[in-house]
Every structure is written in structure tokens, then in C-alpha cells.
C-alpha positions in Angstrom: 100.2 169.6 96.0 101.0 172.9 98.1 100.9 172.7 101.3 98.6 175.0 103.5 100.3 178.7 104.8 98.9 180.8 107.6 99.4 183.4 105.3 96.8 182.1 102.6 93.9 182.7 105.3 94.8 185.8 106.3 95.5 187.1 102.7 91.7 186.3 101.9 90.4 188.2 104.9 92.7 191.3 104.2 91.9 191.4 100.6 87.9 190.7 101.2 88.5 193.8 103.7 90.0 195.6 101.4 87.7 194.6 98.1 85.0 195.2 100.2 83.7 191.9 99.7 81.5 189.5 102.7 82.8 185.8 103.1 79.5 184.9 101.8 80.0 187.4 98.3 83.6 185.8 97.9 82.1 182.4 98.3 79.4 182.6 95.4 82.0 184.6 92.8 84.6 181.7 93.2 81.3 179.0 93.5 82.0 177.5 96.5 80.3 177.7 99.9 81.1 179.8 103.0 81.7 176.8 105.1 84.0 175.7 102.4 85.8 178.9 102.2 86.1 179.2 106.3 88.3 176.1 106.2 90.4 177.2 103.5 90.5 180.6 105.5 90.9 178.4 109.0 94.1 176.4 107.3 92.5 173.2 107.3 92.1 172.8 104.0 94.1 173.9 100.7 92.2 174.6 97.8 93.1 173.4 94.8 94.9 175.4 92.0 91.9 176.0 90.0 89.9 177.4 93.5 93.0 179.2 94.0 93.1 181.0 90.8 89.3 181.4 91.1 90.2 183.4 95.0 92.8 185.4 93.6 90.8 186.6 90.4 88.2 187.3 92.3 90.4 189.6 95.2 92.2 191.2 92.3 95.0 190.0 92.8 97.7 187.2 92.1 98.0 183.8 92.8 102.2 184.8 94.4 99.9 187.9 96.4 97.5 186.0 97.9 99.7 182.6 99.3 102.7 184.4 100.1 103.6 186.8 103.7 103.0 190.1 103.4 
């Protein structure tokens, strides 16, 4: 299992920003709930590699873009 990066959270957040999409709007394309989503957002949990896929689809962009620093 990967293990949890500051950079994942902050990834989501900049490319919700920037996809113009709420927490909330994220949550239900990628079927999970917002509380859910905070924690992965938060660092407490890591999502699994399917949910992960699921994020990045959604953001438009890859699975390498959205775990790694910017």
C-alpha cells in the first residue's frame, strides 16, 4: 500500500479549484462521501488505488499528477 503524501491533499484542493468543482461535487463523481474525501484531503487516510484512479479521472488528470509535489 502507498503511503499517505501532503501533496495528495493539497493536489485535490488545487485541482477542485482549478476544475471548478465543490468537495461535495468531487465526492458524488468518485462515489464517496465528503466526510470521506476530507480525510483523504486531511492525510489521515489513503485511498485505495481504485478511489485514487476514480479522483484523478475525475480532476482530469493523472494518477503521477495528482500524488506527487508540484
Amino acid at each position: 500500500m502507498l503511503k499517505p503524501t501532503p501533496a495528495l491533499g493539497k493536489n485535490i484542493v488545487y485541482y477542485c479549484k482549478w476544475r471548478k468543482l465543490s468537495k461535495a461535487q468531487l465526492a458524488a463523481i468518485v462515489g464517496m462521501n465528503a466526510d470521506h474525501l476530507h480525510c483523504i484531503e486531511s492525510g489521515r487516510k489513503y485511498p485505495h488505488i481504485c478511489i485514487l484512479a476514480r479522483l484523478a479521472a475525475a480532476l482530469g488528470v493523472s494518477i503521477k499528477e495528482l500524488v506527487e509535489e508540484r
